[in-house]
LUMTORRO-854320 format. One line per 10 residues: number of its first residue (from 0); their letters; for each residue x, y, z of C-alpha. Coordinates in pm, 1 decimal. Layout:
<sites>
NUM	a	X:Y:Z ~ ...
</sites>
This chain:
<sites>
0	xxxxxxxxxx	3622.4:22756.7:22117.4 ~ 3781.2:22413.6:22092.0 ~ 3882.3:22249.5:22484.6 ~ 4255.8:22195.3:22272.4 ~ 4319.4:22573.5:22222.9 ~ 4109.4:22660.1:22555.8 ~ 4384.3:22417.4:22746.9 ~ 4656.9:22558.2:22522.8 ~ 4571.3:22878.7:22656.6 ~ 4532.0:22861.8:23009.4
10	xxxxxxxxxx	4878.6:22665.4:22989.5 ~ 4998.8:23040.8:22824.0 ~ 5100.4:22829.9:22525.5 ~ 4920.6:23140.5:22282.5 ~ 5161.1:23036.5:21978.1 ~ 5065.9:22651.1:22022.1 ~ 4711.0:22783.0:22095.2 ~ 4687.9:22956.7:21769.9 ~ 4879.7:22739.9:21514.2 ~ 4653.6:22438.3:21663.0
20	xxxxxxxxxx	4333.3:22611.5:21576.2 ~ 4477.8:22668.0:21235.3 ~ 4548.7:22313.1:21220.6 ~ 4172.2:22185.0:21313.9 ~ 4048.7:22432.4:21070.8 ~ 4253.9:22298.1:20760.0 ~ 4109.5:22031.7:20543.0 ~ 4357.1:21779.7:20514.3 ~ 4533.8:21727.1:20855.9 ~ 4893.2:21731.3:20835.1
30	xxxxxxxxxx	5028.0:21388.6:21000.3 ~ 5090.3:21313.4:21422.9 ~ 5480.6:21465.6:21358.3 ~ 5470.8:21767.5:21145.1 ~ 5201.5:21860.5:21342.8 ~ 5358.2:21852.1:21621.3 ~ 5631.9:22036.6:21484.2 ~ 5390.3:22348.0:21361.1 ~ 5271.5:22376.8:21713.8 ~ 5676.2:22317.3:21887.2
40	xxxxxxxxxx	5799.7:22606.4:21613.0 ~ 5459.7:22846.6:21652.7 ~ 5533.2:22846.1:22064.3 ~ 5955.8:22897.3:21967.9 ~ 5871.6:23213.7:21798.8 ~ 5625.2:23348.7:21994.2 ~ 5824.5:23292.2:22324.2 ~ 6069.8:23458.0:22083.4 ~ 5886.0:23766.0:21963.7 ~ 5798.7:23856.4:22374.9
50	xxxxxxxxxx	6126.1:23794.3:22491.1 ~ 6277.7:24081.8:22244.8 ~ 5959.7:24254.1:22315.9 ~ 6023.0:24264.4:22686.2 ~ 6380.9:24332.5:22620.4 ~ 6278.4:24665.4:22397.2 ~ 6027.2:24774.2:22660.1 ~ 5784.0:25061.1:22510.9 ~ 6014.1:25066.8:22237.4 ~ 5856.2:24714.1:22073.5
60	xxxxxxxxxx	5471.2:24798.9:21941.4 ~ 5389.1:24502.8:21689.2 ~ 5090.5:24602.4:21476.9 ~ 4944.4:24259.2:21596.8 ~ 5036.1:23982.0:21776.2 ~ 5263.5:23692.5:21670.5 ~ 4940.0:23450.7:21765.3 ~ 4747.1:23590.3:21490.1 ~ 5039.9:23454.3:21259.8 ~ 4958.7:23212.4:21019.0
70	xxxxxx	5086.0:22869.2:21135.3 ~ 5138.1:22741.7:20857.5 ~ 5463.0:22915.0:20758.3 ~ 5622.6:22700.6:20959.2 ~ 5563.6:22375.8:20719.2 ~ 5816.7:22206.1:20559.2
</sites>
């Protein structure tokens, strides 16, 4: 694994973690800023997705997690 998404996920960043190694993986880097973006909006909703989790208790089972999202849905 990259030492980006290793620090990104000892820092509990796991949306920033996974939308970066999507990033490194794609052929043509996106530029400095939407990058950036991807990784600010991939961290929003998964910090999202636990928060209603936690709020729902058992009651919240996603049938995987919001990491495994593909980051790119967040391009503009």
């Amino acid at each position: 694994m990259n030492a980006l998404i290793d620090q990104l996920a000892a820092l509990r960043l796991h949306g920033m973690a996974a939308c970066a190694q999507d990033l490194l993986a794609s052929r043509k880097p996106p530029s400095l800023t939407t990058a950036i973006k991807q990784l600010i909006d991939a961290e929003t909703v998964e910090r999202q997705v636990r928060s209603i989790c936690q709020l729902a208790g058992d009651a919240c089972i996603a049938e995987r997690p919001i990491s495994n999202a593909d980051c790119k849905v967040f391009a503009p």
